[in-house]
C-alpha positions as CSV (number, residue, x, y, z in Angstrom):
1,X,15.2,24.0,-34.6
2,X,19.0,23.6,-34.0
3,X,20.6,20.9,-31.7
4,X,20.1,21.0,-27.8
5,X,21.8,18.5,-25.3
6,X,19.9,17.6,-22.6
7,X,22.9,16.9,-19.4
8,X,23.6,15.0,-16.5
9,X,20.1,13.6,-15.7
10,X,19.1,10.5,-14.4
11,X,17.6,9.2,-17.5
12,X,14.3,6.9,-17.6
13,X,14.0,5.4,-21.7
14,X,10.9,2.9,-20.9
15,X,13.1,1.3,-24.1
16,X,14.8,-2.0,-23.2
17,X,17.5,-1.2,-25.6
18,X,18.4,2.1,-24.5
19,X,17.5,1.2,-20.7
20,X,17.9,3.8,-17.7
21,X,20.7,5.9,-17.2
22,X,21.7,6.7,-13.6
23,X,23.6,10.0,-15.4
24,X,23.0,10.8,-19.0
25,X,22.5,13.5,-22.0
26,X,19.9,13.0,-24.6
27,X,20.9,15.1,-27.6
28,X,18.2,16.5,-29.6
29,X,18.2,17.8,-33.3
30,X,15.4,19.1,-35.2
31,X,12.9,18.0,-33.2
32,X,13.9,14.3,-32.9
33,X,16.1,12.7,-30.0
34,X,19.3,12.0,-31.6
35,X,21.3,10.3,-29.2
36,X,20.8,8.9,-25.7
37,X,24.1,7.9,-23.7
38,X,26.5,8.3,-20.8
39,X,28.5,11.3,-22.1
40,X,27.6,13.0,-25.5
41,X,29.6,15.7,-27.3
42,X,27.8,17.9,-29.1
43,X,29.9,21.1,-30.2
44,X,27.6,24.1,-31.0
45,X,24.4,23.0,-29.3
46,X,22.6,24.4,-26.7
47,X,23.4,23.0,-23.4
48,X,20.7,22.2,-20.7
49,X,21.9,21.4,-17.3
50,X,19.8,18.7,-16.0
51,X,21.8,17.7,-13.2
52,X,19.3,16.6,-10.1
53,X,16.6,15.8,-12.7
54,X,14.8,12.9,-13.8
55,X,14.4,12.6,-17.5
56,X,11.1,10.5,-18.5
57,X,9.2,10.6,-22.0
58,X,6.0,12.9,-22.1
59,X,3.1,11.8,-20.3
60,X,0.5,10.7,-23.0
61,X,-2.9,11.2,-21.6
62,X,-5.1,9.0,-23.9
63,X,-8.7,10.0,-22.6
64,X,-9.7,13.6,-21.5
65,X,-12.5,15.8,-22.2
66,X,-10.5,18.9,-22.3
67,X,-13.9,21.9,-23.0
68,X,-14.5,20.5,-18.9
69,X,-11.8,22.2,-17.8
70,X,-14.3,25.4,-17.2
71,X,-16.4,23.6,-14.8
72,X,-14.2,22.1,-12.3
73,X,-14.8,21.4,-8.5
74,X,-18.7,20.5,-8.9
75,X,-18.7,17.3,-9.3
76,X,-17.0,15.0,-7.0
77,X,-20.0,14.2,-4.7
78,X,-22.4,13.9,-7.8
79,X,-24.6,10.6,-7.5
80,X,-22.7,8.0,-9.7
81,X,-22.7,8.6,-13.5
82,X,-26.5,9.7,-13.8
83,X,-25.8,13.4,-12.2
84,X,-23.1,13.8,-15.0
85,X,-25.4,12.5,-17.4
86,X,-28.4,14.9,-16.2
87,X,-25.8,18.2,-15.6
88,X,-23.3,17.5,-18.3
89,X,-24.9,16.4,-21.4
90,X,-28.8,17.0,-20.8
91,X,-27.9,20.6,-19.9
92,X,-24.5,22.3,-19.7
93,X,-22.4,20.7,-22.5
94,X,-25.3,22.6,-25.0
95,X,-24.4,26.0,-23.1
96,X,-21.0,26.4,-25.0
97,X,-20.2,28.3,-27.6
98,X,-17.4,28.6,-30.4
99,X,-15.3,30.9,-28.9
100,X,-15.6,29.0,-25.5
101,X,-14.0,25.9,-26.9
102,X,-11.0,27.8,-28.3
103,X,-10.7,29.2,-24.5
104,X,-11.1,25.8,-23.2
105,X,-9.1,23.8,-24.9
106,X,-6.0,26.3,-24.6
107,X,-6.3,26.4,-21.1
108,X,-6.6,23.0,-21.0
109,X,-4.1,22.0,-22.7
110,X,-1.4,24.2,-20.8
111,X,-2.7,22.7,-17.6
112,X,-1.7,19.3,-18.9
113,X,1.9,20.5,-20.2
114,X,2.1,22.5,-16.8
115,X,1.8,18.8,-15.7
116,X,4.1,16.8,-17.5
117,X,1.7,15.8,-20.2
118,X,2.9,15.9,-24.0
119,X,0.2,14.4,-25.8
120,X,-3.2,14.2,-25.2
121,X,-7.0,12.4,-26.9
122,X,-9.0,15.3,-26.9
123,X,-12.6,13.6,-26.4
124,X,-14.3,16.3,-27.3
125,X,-17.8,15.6,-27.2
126,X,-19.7,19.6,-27.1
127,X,-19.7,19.6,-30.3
128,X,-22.7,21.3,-32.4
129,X,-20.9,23.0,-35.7
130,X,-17.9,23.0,-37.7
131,X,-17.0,26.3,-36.2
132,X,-16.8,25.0,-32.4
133,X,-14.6,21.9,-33.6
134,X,-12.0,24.5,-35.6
135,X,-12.3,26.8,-32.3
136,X,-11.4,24.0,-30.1
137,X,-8.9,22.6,-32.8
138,X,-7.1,26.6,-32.5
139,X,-6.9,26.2,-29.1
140,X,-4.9,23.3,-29.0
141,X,-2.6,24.6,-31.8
142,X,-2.6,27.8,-29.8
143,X,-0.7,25.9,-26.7
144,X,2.0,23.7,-28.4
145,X,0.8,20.4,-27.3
146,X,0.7,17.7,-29.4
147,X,-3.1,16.3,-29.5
148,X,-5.1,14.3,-31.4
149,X,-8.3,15.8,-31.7
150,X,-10.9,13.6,-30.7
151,X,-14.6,14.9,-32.8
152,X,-17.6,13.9,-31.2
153,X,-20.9,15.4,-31.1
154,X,-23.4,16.7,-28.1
155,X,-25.9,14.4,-27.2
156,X,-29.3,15.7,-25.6
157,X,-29.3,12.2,-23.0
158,X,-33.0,12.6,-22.4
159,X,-34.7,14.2,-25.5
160,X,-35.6,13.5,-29.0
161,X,-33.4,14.8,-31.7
162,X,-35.7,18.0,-33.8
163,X,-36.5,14.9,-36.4
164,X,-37.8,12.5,-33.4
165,X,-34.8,10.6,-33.6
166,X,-32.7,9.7,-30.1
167,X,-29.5,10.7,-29.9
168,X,-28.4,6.7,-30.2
169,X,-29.4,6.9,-33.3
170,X,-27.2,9.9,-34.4
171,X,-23.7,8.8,-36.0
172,X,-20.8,11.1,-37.0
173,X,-21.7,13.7,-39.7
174,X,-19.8,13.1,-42.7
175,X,-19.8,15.9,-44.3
176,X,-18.2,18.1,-41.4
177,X,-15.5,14.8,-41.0
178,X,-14.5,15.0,-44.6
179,X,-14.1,18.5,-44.0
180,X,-11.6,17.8,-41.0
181,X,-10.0,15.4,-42.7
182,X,-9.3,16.9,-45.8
183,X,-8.6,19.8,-44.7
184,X,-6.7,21.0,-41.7
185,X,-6.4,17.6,-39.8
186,X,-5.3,15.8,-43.2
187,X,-1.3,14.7,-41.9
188,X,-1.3,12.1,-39.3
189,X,2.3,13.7,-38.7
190,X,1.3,17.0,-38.0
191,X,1.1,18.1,-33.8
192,X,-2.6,18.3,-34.1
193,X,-4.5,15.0,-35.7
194,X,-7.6,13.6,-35.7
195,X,-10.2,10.3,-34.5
196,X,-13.5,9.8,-34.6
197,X,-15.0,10.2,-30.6
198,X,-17.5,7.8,-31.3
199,X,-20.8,6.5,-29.3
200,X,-20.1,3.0,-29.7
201,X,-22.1,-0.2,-29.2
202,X,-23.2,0.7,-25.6
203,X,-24.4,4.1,-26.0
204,X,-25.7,3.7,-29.9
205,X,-28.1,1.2,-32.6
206,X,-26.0,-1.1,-34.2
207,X,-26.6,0.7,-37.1
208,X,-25.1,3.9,-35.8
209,X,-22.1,1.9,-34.2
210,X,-21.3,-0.1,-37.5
211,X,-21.8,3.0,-39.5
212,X,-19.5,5.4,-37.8
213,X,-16.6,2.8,-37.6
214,X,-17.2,2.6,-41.5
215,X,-16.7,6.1,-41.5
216,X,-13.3,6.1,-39.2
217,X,-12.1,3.2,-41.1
218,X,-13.0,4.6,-44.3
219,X,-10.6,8.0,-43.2
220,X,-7.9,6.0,-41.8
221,X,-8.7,6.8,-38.2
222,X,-9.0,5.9,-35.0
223,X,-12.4,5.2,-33.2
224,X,-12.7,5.7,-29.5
225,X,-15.8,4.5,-27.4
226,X,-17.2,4.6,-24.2
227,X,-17.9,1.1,-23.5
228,X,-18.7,0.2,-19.8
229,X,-20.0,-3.3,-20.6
230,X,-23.1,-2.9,-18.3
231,X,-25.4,-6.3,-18.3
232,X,-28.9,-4.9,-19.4
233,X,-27.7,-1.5,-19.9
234,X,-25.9,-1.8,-22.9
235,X,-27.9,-0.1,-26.4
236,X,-26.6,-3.2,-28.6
237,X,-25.3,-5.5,-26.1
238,X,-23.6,-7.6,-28.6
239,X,-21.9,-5.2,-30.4
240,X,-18.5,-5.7,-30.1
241,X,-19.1,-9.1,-30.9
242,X,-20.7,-7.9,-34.1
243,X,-18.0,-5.6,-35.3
244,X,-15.1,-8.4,-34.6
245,X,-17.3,-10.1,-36.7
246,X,-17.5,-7.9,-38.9
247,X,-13.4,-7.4,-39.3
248,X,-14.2,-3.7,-37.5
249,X,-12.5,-4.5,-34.7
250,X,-8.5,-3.7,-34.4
251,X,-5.9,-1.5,-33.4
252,X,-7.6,1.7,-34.2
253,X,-10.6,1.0,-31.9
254,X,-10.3,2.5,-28.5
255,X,-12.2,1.2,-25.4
256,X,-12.9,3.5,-22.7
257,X,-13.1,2.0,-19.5
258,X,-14.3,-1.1,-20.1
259,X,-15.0,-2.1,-16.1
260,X,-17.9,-4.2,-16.3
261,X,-16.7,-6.3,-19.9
262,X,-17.1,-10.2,-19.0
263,X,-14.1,-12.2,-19.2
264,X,-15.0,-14.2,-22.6
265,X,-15.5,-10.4,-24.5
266,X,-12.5,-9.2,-22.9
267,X,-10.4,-11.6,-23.8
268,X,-11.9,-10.9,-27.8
269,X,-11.2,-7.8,-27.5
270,X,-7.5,-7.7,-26.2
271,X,-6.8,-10.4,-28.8
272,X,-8.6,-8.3,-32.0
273,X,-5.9,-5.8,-31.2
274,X,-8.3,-3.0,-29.2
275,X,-6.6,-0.2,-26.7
276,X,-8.3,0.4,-23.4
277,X,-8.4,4.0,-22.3
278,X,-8.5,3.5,-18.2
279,X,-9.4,6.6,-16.2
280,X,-8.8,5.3,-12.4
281,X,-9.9,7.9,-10.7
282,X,-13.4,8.5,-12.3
283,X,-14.1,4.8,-12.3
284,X,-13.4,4.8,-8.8
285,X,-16.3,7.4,-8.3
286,X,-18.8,5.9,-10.5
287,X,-18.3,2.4,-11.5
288,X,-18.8,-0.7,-9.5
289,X,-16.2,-3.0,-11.1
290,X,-12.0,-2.0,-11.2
291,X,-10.1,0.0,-13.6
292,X,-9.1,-2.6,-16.6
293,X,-5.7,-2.7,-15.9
294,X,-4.8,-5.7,-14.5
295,X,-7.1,-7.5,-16.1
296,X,-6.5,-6.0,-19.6
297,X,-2.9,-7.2,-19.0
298,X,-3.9,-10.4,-17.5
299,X,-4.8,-11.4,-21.5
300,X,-1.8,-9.6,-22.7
301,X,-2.6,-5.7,-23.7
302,X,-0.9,-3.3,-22.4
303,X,-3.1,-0.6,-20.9
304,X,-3.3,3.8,-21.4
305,X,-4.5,5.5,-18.4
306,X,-6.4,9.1,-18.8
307,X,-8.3,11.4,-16.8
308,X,-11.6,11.9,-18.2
309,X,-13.4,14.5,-16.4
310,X,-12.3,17.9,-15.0
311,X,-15.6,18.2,-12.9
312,X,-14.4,15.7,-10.4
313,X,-10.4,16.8,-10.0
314,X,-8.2,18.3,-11.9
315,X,-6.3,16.8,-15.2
316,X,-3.3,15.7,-13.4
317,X,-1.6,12.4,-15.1
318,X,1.1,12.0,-12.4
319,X,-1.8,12.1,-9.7
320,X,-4.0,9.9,-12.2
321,X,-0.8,6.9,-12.9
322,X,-0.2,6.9,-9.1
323,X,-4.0,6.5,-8.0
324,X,-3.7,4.0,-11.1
325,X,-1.0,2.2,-9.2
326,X,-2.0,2.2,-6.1
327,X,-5.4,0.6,-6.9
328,X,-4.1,-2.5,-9.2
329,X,-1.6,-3.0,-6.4
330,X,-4.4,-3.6,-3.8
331,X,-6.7,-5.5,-6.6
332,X,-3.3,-7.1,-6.4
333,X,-3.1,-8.1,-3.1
334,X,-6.2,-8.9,-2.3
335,X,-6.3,-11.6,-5.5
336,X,-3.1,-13.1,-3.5
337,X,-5.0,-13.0,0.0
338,X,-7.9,-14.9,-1.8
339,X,-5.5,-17.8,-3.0
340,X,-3.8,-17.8,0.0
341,X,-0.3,-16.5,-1.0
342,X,-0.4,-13.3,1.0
343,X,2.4,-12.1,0.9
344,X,3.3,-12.8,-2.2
345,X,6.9,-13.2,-3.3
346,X,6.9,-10.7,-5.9
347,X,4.7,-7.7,-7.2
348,X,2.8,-8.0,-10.2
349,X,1.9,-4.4,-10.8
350,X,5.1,-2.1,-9.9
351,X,6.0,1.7,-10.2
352,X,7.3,0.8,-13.9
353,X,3.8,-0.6,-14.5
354,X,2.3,2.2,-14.3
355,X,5.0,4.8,-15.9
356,X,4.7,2.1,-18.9
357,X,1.0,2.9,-19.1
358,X,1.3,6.1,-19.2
359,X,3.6,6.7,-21.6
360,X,4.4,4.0,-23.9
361,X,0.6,2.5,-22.8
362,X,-0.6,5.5,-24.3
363,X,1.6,5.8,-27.5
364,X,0.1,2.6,-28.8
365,X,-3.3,3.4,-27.7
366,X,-3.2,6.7,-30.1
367,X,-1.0,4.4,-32.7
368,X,2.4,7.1,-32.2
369,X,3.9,4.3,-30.8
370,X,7.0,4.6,-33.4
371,X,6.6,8.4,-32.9
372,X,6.3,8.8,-29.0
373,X,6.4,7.1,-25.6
374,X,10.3,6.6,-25.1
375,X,13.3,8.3,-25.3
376,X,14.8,6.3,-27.9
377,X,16.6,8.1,-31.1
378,X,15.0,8.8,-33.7
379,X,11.4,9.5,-32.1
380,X,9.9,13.2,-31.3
381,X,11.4,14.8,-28.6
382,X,8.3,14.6,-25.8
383,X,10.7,14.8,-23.0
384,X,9.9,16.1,-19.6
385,X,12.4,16.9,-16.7
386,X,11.3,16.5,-13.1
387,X,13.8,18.1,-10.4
388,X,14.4,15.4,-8.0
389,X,16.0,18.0,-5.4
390,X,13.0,19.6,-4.3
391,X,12.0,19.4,-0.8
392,X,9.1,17.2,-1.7
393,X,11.5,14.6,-3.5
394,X,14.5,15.2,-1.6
395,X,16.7,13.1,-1.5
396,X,15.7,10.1,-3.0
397,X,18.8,10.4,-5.5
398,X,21.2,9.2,-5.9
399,X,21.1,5.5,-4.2
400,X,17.2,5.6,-4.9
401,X,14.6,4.9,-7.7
402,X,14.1,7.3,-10.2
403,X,10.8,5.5,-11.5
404,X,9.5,5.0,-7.7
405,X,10.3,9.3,-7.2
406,X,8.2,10.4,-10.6
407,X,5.5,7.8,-9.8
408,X,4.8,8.2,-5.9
409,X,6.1,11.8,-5.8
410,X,6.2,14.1,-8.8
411,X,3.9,17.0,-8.3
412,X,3.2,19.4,-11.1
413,X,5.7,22.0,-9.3
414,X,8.7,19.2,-9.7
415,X,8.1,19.6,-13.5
416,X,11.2,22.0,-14.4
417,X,10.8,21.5,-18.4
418,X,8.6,20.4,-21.2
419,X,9.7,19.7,-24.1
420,X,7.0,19.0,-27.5
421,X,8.7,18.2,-30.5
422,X,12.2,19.5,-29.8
423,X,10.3,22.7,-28.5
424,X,10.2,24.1,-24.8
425,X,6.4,24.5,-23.6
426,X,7.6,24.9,-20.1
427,X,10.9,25.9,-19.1
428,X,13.0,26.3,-15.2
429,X,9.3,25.7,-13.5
430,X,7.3,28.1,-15.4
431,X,5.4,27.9,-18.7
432,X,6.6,29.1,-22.4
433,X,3.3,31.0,-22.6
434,X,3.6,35.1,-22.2
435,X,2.4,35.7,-18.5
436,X,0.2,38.5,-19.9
437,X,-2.0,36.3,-21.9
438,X,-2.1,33.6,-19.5
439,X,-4.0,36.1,-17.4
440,X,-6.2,37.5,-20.2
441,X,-7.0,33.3,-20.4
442,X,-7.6,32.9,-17.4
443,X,-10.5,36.0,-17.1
444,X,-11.9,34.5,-20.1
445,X,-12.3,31.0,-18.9
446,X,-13.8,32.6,-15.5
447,X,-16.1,34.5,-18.3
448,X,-17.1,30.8,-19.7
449,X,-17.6,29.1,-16.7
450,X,-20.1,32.2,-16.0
451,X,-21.8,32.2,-19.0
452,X,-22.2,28.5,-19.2
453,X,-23.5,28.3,-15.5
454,X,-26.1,31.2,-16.4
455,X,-27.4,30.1,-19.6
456,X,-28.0,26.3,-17.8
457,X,-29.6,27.8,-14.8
458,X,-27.3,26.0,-12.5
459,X,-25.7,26.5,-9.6
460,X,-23.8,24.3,-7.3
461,X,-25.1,22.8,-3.9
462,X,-23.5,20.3,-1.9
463,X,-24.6,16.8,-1.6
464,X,-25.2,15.5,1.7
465,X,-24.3,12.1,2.2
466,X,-26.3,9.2,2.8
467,X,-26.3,7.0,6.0
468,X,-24.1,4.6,5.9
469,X,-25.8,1.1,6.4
470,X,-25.1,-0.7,10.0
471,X,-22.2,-3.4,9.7
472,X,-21.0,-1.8,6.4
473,X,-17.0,-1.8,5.4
C-alpha cells in the first residue's frame, strides 16, 4: 500500500494519549496509522493536503439493517413498531431475492462511506439460503467497507413455520454458520467478519436463545439481540437473567436498544460486560422509554449508537450521533430541573460524548476496539476528513471546536475523504467507486425496490394523524 501523510488538519484522536491536535499529520503505512504528531517527515510518501479539515476516526455504525436501504421514505408515519412488524417481516423482507441482497448491501454500504461511516454491523435479518447471505456478503466486499456481517434469518411474525413451529422457536442453522465460518468469514482480521444476528430472550423460547448463544460462543462470535425489555411482552422474560446465570453473558453479547430494561437488569447487564447498540432516532419513533445512553453510562458502559432502519430516514451516523446528543442532553436537563439544580454547573453528556459513542463506543461494541475507533498508531487507518471551510461550517476554525463542528454540523457533503484500511473509498467529495457503475447500481436498486413492492402487493399511502387529545403537551 505505500506510505501516505495525511497534513495540516486539525486532528481529533478520541485517544487520551495522543489527544487533539489543533494542526497535525497522521502518517500512514500499509494500512496502519504510523504516526500522529505536530510536524511529520515522511520522504517519498504521498502527500494529502488537509489543511481546513478535521480529522476524526471512521464512524462505526454498530446496528444497521443494510438490505432496507431499497425501501426508504415509507415508513416514518408507520403506527409504532407493529406496522414494521406487519410490512417488514410478515411480508416484504420474504420478497427479496439473492441477487437483491448483493445490490443492497453495495449500495448501502457506499451510502454509509459517502457518510463518514468506516465500519458497520450488518444486521441482516432477510435471510432464507446460503446463497442470499454470500450475495449480501459480495456486496459488502464489493464496496470497500469494513463490516461485520451480521447472519440472521427471516421470520414470518404472524405464521407457523411449514413444520408448525413459530418462528421463536427457530434458532440459527448450524450447518449454513459452520459454512460461513469456515469458510469465507473464517479471519476475524479480514475487512468482512462475522456474528451471529440473533432473536434473543425477548423475541425467542429459552431454548432457542440458550441454544444460539451456544452456537456463537461455540464459533468465537459475537451475538447481537433485540432486546426492548417490554414488561409482559417479553418471549422469556427472564432471559437474560438466565444466560448471566448461565456464564453466557459477556462482552460478545450485543443489546439492541434496551429502552424499557429495569434498573436492577440493567445494571447486570452493564456489569456482565454486554454492549448496547442505541439507535436514537428509531427509538424516538417507536419506543416509549429513552435511548440507553445515559443510563447505560450511568452504571459505567460506554454506549455504540446505530441507525437501524432505512424505512424511517436515511443511514446517516453524523445526523444519528447529533439526534443522539441532543436527546441525552435534554434527558439531561430535565433530570437536573427535577432535582432542582437547573441550571446545572456543568454538562454531563457533551459533543465528545457523543463522537466517543460513535466511534470508539462502537469499536468495543463489535470487539475492534485494539483495531479501530482512534487515531492512535498502530491501529487501521479508518480515517475520515471533514472540510471545515464550507459554507455550512464556515468559520468555526480556527478559535472554535473541532468536536462541537463534526458533531452539530457535518453533513455528508463536508465529508472530503474516506479512508478504509489505508485505502481511499471516497476522495475530494466524491466516491472511489466508477461513476458508471454507480449508476448501473442505482437502476438496479430502483429494479429491487420494484420487484419487492410488486411481489408484496404494497403500495404506500399516507397515514393521517390522529387527534391530538385536549390539554396534551
Amino acid at each position: 500500500m505505500g506510505r501516505t501523510l495525511i497534513s495540516g488538519a486539525s486532528i481529533i484522536s478520541m485517544d487520551d494519549d495522543v489527544g487533539e491536535l489543533p494542526v497535525g499529520d497522521i502518517l500512514v503505512e500499509d494500512g496502519r496509522i504510523a504516526a500522529v504528531a505536530p510536524h511529520i517527515k515522511a520522504g517519498a510518501a504521498e502527500i494529502v493536503n488537509a489543511a481546513h479539515m478535521i480529522a476524526i476516526p471512521g464512524l462505526v455504525n454498530s446496528h444497521i439493517h443494510t438490505w432496507e436501504v431499497a425501501l426508504r421514505g415509507i415508513g416514518a408515519d408507520w403506527v409504532s413498531a407493529r406496522d414494521y412488524f406487519g410490512t417488514m417481516h410478515a411480508n416484504l423482507t420474504h420478497r427479496f431475492e439473492a441477487e437483491d441482497n448483493r445490490v443492497v448491501n453495495l449500495y448501502g454500504a457506499l451510502a454509509a462511506i459517502d457518510g463518514g461511516t468506516t465500519t458497520i454491523l450488518d444486521w441482516c435479518h432477510n435471510l432464507r439460503s446460503g446463497d442470499m447471505a454470500d450475495a449480501a456478503i459480495d456486496g459488502l466486499e464489493a464496496s470497500g467497507i469494513r463490516a461485520v456481517f451480521g447472519h440472521g434469518t427471516a421470520k414470518t411474525m404472524y405464521e407457523k413455520a411449514g413444520d408448525g413451529r413459530s418462528y421463536t422457536e427457530i434458532g440459527q442453522p448450524r450447518a449454513e454458520v459452520h459454512r460461513l465460518r469456515t469458510g469465507r468469514l473464517a479471519s476475524d482480521e479480514a475487512l468482512v467478519t462475522m456474528a451471529l444476528a440473533i432473536l434473543g430472550p425477548d423475541w425467542s423460547t429459552w431454548e432457542t436463545t440458550e441454544s444460539d448463544v451456544r452456537l456463537a460462543r461455540e464459533y468465537g462470535l459475537i451475538h447481537s439481540a433485540h432486546t426492548f425489555g417490554r414488561a409482559g411482552k417479553r418471549m422469556t422474560p427472564d432471559g437474560m437473567w438466565r444466560l448471566a446465570k448461565a456464564g453466557l453473558l459477556g462482552p460478545d453479547h450485543n443489546v439492541v436498544h434496551g429502552n424499557c430494561l429495569p434498573d436492577d437488569e440493567l445494571k447486570m447487564i452493564v456489569e456482565s460486560g454486554c454492549s448496547v447498540s442505541a439507535t436514537c432516532m428509531a427509538e424516538m419513533l417507536n419506543c416509549e422509554e429513552p435511548a440507553l445512553l445515559g443510563r447505560w453510562e450511568r452504571y459505567g458502559g460506554l454506549p455504540s449508537i446505530g441507525t437501524d432502519v432505512d424505512p424511517y430516514f436515511c443511514a446517516s451516523m453524523l445526523a444519528e450521533m447529533r439526534r443522539c446528543f441532543l436527546h441525552q442532553r435534554e434527558l439531561d436537563n430535565r433530570e437536573a430541573a427535577a432535582a432542582g439544580r437547573y441550571p446545572p454547573s456543568a454538562h454531563m453528556t457533551t459533543t465528545r460524548s457523543a463522537l466517543r459513542w460513535a466511534t470508539v463506543g462502537g469499536a468495543r461494541a463489535l470487539r475492534m476496539e485494539s483495531r479501530i475507533g482512534s487515531i492512535t498508531p498502530g491501529k487501521q487507518a479508518d480515517l475520515v476528513l471533514v472540510r471545515a471551510g464550507d459554507l455550512n461550517l464556515f468559520p468555526s476554525l480556527p478559535g472554535g471546536d473541532p468536536v462541537h463542528t463534526v458533531v452539530m454540523g457535518a453533513e455528508a457533503a463536508n465529508v472530503d475523504s474516506v479512508m478504509v484500511a489505508g485505502r481511499f473509498v471516497k476522495r475530494h467529495g466524491r466516491l472511489c467507486f466508477p461513476e458508471t457503475s454507480l449508476q448501473r447500481l442505482r437502476e438496479a436498486l430502483l429494479g429491487v425496490r420494484e420487484r419487492v413492492m410488486a411481489r408484496g402487493g404494497y403500495a404506500y399511502r399516507p397515514v393521517a394523524p390522529a387527534p391530538r387529545p385536549a390539554g396534551a403537551a
